[in-house]
Backbone as CSV, one residue per row, in Angstrom:
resi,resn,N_x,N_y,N_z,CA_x,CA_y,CA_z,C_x,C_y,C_z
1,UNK,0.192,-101.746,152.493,0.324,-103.058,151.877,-0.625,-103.172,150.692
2,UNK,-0.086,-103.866,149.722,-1.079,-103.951,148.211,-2.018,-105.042,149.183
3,UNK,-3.107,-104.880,148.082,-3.983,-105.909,148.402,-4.618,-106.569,147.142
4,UNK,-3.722,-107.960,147.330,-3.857,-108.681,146.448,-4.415,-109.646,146.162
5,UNK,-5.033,-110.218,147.183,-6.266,-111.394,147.623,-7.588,-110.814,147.005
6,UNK,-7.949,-111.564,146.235,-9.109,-111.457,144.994,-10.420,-111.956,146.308
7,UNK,-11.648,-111.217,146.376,-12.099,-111.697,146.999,-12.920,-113.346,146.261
8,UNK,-13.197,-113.825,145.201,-13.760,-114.708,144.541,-12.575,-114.902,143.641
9,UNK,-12.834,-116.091,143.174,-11.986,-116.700,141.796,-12.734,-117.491,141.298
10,UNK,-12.740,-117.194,139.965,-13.870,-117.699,138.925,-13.048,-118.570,138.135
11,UNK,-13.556,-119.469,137.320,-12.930,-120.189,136.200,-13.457,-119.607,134.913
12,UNK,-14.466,-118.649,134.313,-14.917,-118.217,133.676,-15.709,-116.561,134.140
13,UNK,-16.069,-115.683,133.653,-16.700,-114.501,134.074,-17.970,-114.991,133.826
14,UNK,-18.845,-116.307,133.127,-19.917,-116.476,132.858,-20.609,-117.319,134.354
15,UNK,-19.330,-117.569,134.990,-19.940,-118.447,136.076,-20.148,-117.321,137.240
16,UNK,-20.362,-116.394,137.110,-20.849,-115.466,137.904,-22.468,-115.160,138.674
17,UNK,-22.186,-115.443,139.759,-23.810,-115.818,140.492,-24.960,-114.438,139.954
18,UNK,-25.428,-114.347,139.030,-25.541,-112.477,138.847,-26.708,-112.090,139.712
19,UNK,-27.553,-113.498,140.118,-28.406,-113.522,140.988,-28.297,-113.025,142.386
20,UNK,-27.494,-113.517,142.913,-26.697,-113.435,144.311,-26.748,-112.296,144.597
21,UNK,-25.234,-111.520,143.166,-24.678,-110.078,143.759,-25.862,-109.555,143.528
22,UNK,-26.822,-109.495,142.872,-27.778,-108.511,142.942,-29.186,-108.227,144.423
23,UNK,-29.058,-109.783,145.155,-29.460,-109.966,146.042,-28.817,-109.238,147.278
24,UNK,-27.666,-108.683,147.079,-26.271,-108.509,147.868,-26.461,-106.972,147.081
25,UNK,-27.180,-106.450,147.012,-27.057,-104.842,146.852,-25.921,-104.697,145.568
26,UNK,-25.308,-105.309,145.058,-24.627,-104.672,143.970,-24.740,-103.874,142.833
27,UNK,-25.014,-102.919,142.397,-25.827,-102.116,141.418,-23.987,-102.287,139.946
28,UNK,-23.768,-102.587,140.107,-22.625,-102.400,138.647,-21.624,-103.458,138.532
29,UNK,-20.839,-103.783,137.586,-19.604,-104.406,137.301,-18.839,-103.819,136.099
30,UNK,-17.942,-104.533,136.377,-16.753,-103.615,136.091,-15.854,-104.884,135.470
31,UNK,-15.694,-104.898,133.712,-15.172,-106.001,133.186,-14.089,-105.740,132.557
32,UNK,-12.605,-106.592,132.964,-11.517,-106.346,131.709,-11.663,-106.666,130.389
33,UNK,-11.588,-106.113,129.649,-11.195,-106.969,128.027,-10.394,-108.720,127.854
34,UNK,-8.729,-107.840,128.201,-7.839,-108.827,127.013,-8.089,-110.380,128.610
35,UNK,-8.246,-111.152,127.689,-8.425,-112.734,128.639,-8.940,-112.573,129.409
36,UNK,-9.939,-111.717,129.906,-11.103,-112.012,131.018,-12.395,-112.235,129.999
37,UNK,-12.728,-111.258,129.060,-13.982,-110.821,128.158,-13.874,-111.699,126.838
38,UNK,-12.796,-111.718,126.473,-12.021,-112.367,125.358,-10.914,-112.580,125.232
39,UNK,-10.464,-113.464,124.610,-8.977,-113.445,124.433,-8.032,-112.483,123.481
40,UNK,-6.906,-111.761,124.036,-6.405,-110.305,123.767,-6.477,-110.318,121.990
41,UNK,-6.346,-111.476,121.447,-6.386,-111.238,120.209,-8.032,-110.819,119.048
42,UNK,-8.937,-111.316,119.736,-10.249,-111.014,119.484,-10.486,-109.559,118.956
43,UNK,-11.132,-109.832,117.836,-11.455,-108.124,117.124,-12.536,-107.980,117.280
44,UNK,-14.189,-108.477,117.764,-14.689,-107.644,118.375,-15.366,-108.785,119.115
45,UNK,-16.516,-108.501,119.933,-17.342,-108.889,121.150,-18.028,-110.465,120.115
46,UNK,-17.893,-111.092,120.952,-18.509,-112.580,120.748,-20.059,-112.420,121.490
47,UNK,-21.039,-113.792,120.918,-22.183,-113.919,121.368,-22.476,-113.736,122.801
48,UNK,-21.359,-114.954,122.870,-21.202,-115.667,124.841,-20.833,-113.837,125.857
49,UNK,-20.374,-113.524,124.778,-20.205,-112.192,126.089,-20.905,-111.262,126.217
50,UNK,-21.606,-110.717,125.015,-22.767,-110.163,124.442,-23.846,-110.362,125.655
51,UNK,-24.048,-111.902,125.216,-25.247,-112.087,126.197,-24.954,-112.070,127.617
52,UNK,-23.704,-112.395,128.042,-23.635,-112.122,129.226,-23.248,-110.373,130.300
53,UNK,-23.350,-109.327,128.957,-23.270,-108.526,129.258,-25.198,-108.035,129.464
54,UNK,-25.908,-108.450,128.629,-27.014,-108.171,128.772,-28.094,-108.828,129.865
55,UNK,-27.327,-109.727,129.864,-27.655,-110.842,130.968,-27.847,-109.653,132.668
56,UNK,-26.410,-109.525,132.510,-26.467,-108.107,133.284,-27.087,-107.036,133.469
57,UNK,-27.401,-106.478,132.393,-28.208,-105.212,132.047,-29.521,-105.688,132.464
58,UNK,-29.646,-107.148,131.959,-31.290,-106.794,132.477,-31.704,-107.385,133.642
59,UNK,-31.071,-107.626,134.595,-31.052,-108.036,135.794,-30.663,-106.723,136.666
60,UNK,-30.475,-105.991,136.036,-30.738,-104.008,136.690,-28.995,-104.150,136.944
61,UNK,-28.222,-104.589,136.495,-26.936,-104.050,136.768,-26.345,-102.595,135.459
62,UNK,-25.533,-101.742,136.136,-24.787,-100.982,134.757,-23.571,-101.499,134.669
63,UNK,-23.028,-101.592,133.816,-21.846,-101.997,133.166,-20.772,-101.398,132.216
64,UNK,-19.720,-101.582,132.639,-18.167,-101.002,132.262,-17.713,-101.739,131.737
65,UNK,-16.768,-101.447,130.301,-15.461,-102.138,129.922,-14.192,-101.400,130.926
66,UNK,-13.490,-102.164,131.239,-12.205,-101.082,132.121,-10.932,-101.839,131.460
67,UNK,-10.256,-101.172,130.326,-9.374,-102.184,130.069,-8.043,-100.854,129.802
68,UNK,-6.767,-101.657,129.948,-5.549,-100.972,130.096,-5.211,-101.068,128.048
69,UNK,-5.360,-101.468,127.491,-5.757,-100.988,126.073,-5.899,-99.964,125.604
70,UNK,-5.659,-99.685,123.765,-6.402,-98.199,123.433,-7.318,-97.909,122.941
71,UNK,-7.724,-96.968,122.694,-8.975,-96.499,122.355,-9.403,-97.081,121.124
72,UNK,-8.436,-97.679,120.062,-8.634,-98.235,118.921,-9.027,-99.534,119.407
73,UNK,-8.304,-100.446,120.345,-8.900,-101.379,120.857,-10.262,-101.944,120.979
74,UNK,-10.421,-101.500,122.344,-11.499,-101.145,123.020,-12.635,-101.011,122.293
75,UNK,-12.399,-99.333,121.280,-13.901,-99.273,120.839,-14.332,-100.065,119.620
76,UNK,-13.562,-100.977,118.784,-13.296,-101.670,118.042,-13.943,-102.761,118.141
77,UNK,-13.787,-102.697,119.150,-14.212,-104.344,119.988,-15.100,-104.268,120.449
78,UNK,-16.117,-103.256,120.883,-17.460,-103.046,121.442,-18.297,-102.041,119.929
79,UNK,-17.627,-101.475,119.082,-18.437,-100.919,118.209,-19.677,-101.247,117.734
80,UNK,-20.816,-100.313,117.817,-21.782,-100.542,117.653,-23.147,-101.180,118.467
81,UNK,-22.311,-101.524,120.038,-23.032,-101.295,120.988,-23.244,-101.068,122.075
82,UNK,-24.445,-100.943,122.799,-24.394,-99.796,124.118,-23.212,-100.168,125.300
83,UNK,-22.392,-100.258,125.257,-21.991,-100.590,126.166,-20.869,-99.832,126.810
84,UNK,-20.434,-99.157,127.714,-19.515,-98.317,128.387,-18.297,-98.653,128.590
85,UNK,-17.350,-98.091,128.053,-15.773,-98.575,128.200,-15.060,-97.474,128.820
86,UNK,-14.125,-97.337,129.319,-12.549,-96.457,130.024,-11.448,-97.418,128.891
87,UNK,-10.661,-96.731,128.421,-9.551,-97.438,127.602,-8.478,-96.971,128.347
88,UNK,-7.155,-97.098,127.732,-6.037,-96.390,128.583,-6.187,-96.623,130.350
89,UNK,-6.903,-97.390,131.307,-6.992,-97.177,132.388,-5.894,-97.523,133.363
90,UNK,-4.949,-97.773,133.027,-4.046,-97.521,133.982,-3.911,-98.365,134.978
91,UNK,-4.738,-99.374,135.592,-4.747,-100.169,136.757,-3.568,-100.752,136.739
92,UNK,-3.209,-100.905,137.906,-3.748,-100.530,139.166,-4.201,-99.189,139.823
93,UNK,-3.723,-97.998,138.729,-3.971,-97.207,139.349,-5.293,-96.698,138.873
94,UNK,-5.535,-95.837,139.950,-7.272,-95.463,140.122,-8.097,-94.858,139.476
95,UNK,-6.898,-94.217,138.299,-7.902,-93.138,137.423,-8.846,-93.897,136.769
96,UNK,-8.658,-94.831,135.773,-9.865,-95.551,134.986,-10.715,-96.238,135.656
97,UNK,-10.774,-96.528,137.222,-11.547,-97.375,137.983,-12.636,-95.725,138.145
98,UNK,-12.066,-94.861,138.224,-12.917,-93.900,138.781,-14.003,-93.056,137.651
99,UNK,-12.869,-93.168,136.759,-13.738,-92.546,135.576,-15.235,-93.787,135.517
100,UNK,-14.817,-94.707,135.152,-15.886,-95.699,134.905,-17.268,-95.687,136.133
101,UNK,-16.917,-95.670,137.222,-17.992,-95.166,138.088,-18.447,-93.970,138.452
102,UNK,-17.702,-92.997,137.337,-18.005,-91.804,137.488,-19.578,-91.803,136.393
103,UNK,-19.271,-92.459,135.294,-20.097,-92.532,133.963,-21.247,-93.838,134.250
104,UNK,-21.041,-94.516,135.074,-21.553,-95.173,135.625,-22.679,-94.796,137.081
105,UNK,-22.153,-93.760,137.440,-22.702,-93.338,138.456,-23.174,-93.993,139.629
106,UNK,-22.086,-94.843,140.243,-22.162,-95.653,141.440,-21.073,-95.761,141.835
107,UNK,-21.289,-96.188,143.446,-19.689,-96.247,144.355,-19.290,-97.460,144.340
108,UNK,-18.046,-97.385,144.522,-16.940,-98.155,144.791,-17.598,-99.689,145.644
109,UNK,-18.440,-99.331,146.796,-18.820,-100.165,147.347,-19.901,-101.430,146.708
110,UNK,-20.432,-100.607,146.013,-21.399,-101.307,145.453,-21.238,-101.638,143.933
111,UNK,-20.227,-101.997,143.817,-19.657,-102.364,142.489,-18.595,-103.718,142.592
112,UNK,-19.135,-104.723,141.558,-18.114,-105.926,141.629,-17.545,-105.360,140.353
113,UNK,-15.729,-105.977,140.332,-14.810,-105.433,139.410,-14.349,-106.984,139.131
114,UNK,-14.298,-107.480,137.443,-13.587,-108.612,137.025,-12.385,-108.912,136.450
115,UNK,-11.254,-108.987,136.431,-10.515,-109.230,135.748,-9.059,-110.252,135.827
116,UNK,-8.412,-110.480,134.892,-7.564,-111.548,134.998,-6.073,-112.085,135.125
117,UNK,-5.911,-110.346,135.712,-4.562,-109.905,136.470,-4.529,-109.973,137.958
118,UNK,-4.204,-110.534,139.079,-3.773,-110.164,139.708,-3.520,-108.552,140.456
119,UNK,-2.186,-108.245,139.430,-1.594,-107.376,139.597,-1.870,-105.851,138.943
120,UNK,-3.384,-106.032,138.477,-3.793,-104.853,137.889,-5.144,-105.083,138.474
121,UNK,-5.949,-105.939,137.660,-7.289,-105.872,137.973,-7.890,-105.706,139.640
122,UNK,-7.236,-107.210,140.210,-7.491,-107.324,141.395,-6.616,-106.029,142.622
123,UNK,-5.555,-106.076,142.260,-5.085,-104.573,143.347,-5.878,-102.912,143.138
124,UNK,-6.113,-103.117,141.900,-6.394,-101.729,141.324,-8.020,-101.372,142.068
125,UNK,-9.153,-102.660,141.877,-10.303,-102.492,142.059,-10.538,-103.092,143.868
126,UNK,-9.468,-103.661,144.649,-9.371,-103.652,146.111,-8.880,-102.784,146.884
127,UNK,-8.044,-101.490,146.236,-7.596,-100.051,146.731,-8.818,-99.167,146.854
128,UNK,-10.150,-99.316,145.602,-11.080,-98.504,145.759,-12.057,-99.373,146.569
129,UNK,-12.278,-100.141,147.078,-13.125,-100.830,147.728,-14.469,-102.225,146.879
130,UNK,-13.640,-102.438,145.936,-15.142,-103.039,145.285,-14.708,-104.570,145.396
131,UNK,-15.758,-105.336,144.935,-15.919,-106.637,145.153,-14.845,-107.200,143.947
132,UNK,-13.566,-107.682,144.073,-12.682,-108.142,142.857,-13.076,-109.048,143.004
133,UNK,-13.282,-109.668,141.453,-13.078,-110.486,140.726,-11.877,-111.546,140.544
134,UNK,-11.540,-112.479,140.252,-10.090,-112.709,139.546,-10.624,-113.922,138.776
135,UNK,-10.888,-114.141,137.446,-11.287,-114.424,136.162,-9.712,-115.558,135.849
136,UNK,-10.021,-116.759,135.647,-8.961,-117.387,135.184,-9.018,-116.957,133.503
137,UNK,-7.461,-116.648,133.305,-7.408,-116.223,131.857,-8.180,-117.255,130.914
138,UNK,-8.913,-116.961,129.872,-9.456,-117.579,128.699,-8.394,-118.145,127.769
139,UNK,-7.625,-117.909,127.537,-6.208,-118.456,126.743,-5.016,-117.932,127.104
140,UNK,-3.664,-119.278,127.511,-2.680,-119.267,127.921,-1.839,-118.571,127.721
141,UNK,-2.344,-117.970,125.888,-1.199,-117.424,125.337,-1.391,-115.483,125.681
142,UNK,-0.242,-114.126,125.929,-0.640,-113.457,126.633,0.077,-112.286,125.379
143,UNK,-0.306,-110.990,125.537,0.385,-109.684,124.927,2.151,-109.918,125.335
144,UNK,2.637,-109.630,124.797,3.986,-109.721,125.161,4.129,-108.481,126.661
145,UNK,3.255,-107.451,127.077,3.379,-106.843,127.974,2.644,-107.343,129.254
146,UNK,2.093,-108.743,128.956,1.092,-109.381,130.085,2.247,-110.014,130.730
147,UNK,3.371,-110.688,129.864,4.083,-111.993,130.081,4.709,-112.215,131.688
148,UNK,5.577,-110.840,131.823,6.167,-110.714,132.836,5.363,-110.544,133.961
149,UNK,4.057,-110.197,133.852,3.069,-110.042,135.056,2.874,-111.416,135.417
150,UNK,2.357,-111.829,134.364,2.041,-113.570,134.992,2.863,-114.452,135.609
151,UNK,4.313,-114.406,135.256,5.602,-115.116,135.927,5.332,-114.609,137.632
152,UNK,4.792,-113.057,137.853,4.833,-112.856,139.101,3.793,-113.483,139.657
153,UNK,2.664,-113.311,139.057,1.186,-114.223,139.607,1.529,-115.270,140.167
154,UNK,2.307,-115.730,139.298,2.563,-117.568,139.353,2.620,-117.889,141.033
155,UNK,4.316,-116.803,141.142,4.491,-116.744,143.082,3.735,-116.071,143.162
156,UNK,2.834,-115.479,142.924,1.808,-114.964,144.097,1.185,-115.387,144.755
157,UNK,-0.032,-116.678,143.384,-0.547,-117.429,143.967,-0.742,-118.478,144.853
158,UNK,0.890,-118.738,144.901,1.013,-119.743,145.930,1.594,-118.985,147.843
159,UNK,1.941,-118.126,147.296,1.956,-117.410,148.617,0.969,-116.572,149.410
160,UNK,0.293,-116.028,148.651,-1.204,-115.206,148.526,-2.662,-115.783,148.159
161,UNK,-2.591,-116.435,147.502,-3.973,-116.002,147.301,-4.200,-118.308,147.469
162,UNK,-5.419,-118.327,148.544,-5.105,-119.663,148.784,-6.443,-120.270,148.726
């Protein structure tokens, strides 16, 4: 059976306890790009996320971009600073969840994963065992390849996730 029940649901990735998980053994996270980090149209990293990526860093977490995007994307959008991305990842499936904690160098267990799919973020990072996320999208409007995912969310959420 997929597993599609997000363990948390956020209204923002900034409202994230970073205190807590770190109290809670979590050593990493694991962030989508398009409408979790920014909205898909964004050309590169804003303040608000900036700092909340460092926010992270210096509260002893390591940190991942994990986004199903390309490499032009991605590094486009983080150019010029430290920060660790997987592009192309594929989620739900496992390769880019793995690469990223491979470069990251921490397990599955001890890693919270954010993002604002359902059907990628949250199945992809609850198959390997980590703490999902599910990030209400930042803007309504979606990639034309998001569209059809979200129509499914829609019933999901009312059957699943409560």
């Amino acid at each position: 059976m997929l597993k599609i029940r997000p363990k948390l649901i956020l209204n923002r990735y900034q409202d994230l306890d970073i205190a807590y998980f770190k109290q809670k053994g979590y050593q990493a996270v694991l962030i989508d790009l398009d409408n979790t980090l920014a909205p898909y149209y964004a050309k590169t990293i804003d303040d608000v996320a900036l700092n909340f990526i460092n926010d992270l860093k210096k509260a002893g977490f390591k940190v991942a971009v994990v986004s199903n995007n390309s490499k032009e994307r991605v590094g486009t959008f983080l150019a010029g600073y430290d920060i660790a991305y997987v592009y192309y990842a594929s989620k739900p499936l496992l390769r880019g969840y793995r690469q990223a904690l491979k470069i990251l160098n921490v397990s599955s267990d001890k890693t919270i994963s954010m993002g604002d799919q359902l059907l990628t973020d949250v199945i992809g990072s609850n198959r390997l065992g980590m703490y999902s996320i599910y990030v209400k999208p930042i803007v309504d409007k979606d990639s034309i390849t998001t569209v059809i995912n979200r129509r499914i969310e829609k019933l999901l959420f009312r059957f699943v996730v409560k």
